[in-house]
Every structure is written in C-alpha cells, then in structure tokens.
C-alpha positions as CSV (number, residue, x, y, z in Angstrom):
1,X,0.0,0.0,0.0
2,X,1.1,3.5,-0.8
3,X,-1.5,5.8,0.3
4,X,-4.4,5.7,2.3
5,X,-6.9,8.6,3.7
6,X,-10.9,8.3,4.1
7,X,-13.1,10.7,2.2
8,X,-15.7,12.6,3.6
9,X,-18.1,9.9,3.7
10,X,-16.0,8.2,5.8
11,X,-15.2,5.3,3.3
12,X,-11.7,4.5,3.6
13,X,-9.7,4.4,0.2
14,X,-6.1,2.5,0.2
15,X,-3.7,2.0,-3.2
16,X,-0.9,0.0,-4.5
17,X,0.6,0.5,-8.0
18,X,-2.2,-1.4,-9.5
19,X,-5.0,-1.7,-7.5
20,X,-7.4,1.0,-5.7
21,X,-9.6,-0.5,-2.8
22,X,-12.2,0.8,-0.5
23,X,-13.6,0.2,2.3
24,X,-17.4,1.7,2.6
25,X,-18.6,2.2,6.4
26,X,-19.9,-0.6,7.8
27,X,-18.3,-3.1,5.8
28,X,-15.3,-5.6,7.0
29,X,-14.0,-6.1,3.4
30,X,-12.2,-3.6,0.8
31,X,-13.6,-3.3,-2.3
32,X,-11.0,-4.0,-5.4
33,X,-10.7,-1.4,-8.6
34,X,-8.5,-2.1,-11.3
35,X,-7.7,-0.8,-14.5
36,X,-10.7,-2.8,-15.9
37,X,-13.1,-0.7,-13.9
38,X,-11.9,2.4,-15.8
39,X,-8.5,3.5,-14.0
40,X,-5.8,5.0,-16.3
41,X,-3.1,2.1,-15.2
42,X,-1.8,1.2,-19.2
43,X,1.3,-0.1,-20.5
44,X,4.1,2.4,-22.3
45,X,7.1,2.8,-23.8
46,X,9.6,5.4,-21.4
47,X,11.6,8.0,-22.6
48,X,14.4,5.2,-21.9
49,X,13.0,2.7,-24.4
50,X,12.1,0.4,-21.8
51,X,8.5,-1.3,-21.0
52,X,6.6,0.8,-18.4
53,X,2.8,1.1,-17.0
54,X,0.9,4.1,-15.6
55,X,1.0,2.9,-12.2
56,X,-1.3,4.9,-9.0
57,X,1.1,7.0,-7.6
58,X,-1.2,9.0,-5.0
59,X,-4.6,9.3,-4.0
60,X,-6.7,11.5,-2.0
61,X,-9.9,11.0,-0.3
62,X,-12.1,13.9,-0.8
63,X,-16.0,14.4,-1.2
64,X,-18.4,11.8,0.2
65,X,-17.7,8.6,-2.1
66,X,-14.8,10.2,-3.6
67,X,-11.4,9.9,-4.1
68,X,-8.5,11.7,-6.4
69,X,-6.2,9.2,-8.1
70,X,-2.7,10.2,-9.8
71,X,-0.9,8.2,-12.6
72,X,3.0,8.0,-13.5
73,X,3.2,9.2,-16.9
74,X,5.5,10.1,-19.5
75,X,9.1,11.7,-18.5
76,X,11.6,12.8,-20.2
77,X,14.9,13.8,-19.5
78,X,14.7,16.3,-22.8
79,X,12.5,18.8,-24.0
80,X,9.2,17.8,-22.9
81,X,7.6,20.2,-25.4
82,X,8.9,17.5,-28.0
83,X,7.0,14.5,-27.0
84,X,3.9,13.7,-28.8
85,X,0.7,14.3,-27.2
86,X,0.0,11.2,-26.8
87,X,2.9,10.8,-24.3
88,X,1.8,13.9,-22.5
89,X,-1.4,12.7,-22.0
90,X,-0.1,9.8,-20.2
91,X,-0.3,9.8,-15.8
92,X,-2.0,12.6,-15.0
93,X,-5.1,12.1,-12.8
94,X,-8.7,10.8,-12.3
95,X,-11.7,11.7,-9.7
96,X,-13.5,8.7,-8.6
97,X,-16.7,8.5,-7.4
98,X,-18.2,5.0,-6.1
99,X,-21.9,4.4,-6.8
100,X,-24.0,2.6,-4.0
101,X,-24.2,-0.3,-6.9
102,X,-20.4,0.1,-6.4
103,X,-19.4,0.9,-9.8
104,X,-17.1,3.8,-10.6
105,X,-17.6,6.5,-12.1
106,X,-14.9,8.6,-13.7
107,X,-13.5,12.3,-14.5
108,X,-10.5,12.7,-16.1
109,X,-7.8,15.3,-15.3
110,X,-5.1,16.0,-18.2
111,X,-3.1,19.0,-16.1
112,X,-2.7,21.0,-19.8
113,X,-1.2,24.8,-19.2
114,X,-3.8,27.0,-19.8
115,X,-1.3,30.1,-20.3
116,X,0.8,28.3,-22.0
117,X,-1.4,25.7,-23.9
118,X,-0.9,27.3,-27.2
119,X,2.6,26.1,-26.9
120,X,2.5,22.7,-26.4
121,X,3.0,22.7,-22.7
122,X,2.1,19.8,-20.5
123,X,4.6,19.8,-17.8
124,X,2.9,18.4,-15.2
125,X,2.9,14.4,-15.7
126,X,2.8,12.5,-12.5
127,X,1.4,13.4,-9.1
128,X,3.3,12.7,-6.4
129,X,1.0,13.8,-3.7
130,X,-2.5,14.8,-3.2
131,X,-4.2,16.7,-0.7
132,X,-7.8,17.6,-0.6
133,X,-8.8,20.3,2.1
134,X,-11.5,19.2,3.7
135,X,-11.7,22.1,6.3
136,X,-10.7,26.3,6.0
137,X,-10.7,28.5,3.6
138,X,-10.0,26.1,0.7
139,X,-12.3,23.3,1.6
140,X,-13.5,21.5,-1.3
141,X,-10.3,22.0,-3.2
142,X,-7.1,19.8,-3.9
143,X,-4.0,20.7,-4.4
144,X,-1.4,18.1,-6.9
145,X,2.6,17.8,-6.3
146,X,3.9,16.6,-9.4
147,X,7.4,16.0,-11.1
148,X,7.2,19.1,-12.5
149,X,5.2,21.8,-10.6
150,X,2.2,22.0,-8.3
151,X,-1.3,22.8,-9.8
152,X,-4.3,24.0,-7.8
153,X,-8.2,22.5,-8.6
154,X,-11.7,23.7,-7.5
155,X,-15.0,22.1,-9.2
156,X,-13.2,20.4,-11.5
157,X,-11.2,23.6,-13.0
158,X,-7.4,24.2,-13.0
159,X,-4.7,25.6,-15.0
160,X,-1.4,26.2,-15.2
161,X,0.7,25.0,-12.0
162,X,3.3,27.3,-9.5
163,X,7.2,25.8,-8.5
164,X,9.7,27.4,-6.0
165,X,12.8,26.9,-8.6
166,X,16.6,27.3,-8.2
167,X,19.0,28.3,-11.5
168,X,22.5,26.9,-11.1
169,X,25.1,29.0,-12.9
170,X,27.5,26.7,-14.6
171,X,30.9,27.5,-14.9
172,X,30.7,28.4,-19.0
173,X,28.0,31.2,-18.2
174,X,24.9,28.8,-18.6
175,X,22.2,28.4,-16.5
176,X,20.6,25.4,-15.6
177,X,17.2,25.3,-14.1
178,X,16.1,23.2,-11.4
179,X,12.6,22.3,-9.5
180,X,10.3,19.7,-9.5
181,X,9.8,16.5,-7.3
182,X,7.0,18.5,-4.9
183,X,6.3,15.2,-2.6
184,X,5.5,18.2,0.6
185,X,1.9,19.7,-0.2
186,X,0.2,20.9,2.9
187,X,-2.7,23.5,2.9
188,X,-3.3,26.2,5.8
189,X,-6.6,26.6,7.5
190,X,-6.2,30.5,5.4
191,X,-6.3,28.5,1.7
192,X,-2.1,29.3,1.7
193,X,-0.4,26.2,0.3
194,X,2.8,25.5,1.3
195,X,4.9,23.3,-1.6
196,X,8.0,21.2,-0.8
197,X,10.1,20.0,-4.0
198,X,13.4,18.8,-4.3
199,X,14.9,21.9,-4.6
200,X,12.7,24.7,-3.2
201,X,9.7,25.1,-0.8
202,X,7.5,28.1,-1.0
203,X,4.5,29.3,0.7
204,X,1.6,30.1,-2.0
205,X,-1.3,32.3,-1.2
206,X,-4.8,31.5,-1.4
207,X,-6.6,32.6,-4.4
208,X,-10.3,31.5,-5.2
209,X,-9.6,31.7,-8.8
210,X,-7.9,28.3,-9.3
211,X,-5.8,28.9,-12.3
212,X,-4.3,31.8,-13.8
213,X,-5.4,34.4,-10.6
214,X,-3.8,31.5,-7.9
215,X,-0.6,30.9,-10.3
216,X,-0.1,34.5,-10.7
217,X,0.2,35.5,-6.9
218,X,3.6,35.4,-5.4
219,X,5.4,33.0,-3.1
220,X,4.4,34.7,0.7
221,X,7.8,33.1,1.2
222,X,10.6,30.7,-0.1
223,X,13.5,28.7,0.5
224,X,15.7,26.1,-0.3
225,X,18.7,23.7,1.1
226,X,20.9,24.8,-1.7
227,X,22.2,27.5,-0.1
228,X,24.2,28.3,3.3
229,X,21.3,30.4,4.5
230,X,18.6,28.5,2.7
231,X,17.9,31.7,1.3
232,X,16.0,31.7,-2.5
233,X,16.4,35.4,-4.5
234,X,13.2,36.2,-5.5
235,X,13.1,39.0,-8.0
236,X,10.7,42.2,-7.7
237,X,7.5,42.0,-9.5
C-alpha cells in the first residue's frame, strides 16, 4: 500500500501501483478497482525505451464517495515540449466517485497549461502527492505535487501550475534550471499552500480563482537547502 486517507463519507480508500480499494462504512471487506473498472493504469514505452505502466502513484480521499487518483506518466529527461501528445497525456489524474451499486464512475484530469497551452506545454505528468482540504478557507479544493510543478483544482477547474525553482550557474556562463519533485503539499486553514520540492519550498497564497489568478500570486515566502542560509532570490515583480 502507498497511500491511504478516508473521504468525507468516511469510506476508507487505500492503493498499491495497480490496485485501488475501499472500504465503505460498515463493511469488513475492501472493495478492489482495477484498470478494468476504468482507471488510467496502461502499459508504455519510457523516454528510456524500456517497458513501463501508468501505475497509481497517490490518492486522496475527498468528497463523500470520492477519491482523487494520480498516474505515473511520460518523463523525459529532454525537452518535454517535443514529446507527442500522446505521451503527454499519459499519468495525470482521475476523480472517482463510487456508486452505492459500487461501480465507478470517472472524471478525467489532463493538467494541460492554460497560459501556455498554445505552446505545447504539458509539464505536469505524474502526481506525487495529493491533498484535498477538507476544512478552512480552501475546503472542497485539492492541491497536486507533481514531477514538475504544483497545480491547484476547484470544481473540476485548474490551470497552469506554480514551482519554487533554483538556476544553477554553470561555470561556461549557462544556467541550468532546477525544481520539480514537490512530494511536501500541505494547505493552511487561510487557503495558503505551502509546496516542498526537491529543490525549493515556497508558501503560496490563497486565491479563489484556481488557475491563472492562484498561479499568478507570489510566493508569501521561499527557500531552499541549496544555499548556506537557505535563502532563494526572488526578483521584484
């Protein structure tokens, strides 16, 4: 098992790589889902060449008989703009709602830039972590960690995604940037999500508006373990 939480139902969700179970109040058994009730798990080909599968990677239980469910998809080490759409469409998530017949039904979420969707981007490919708020300001919402950058969703809308980032400057004058890996979501009773990557953690503020008005508001704070003072320049404006 990789993840468990109850939703607000008080059903009791629970996921390996292949396999999403509940347990529905009352009952003494877990319920099995697989990819032949309508989950996203598939086989593909990596960036690597090598035989993969669009595993569960997180879930989170959120409304009464509902739970979020996140995929590994397609990464690649180069230009991700590059890949073909259907590799971009690979991972990304579901939300899953369990009848009282106990059949699923299913939304799909394909975390598509909405600023940037003109241009091909689809950075965000595999959640890492999950949270739905189920009190405060931002109850009713979730909030994604991916590979890439952390995306914000309310009714089923989102957009484009926020990331704390750190530029190394490489000794011929390039830059190199770095982010991603944001395993550390947590939300505040105030709607403020704080995101933890591999290289960064900042301190987003709550907006309403879950995609371009939340992406657009800046970091409250930030830092990262890169530095001697954990200190991360953040430029005005």
């Amino acid at each position: 098992i990789l993840d468990a939480n109850p939703d607000e139902g008080q059903n009791i969700w629970a996921a390996n790589g292949e396999t999403l179970y509940v347990l529905r109040p009352g009952s003494s058994k877990f319920s099995a889902f697989t990819a032949a009730d309508g989950l996203h798990i598939q086989p593909f080909t990596d960036y690597y060449n090598n035989p993969n599968e669009t595993t569960i990677t997180a879930i989170a239980g959120g409304r009464a008989n509902e739970v979020l469910v996140g995929y590994q998809g397609y990464e690649s080490d180069g230009n991700p703009y590059l890949d073909t759409e259907a590799q971009k469409a690979l991972g990304n998530g579901d939300r899953v709602t369990v009848g009282s017949d106990g059949k699923l039904a299913i939304v799909r979420y394909a975390f598509r830039c909405d600023f940037e969707g003109a241009n091909g981007c689809w950075e965000n490919r595999s959640p890492r972590r999950i949270v739905y708020a189920h009190s405060g300001v931002a109850r009713g919402r979730s909030f994604w960690g991916f590979n890439h950058g952390v995306s914000h969703v309310a009714n089923d809308v989102f957009g484009d995604h926020v990331h704390p980032e750190v530029w190394y400057h490489n000794a011929d004058g390039s830059v190199t940037e770095k982010l991603g890996e944001f395993y550390g979501v947590a939300v505040t009773p105030a709607g403020d999500l704080w995101v933890a990557g591999r290289y960064g953690v900042g301190l987003q503020p709550f907006n309403p508006i879950s995609h371009q008005a939340w992406v657009q508001g800046h970091f409250i704070c930030a830092f990262t373990t890169n530095t001697d003072d954990h200190s991360l320049d953040v430029p005005a404006g």
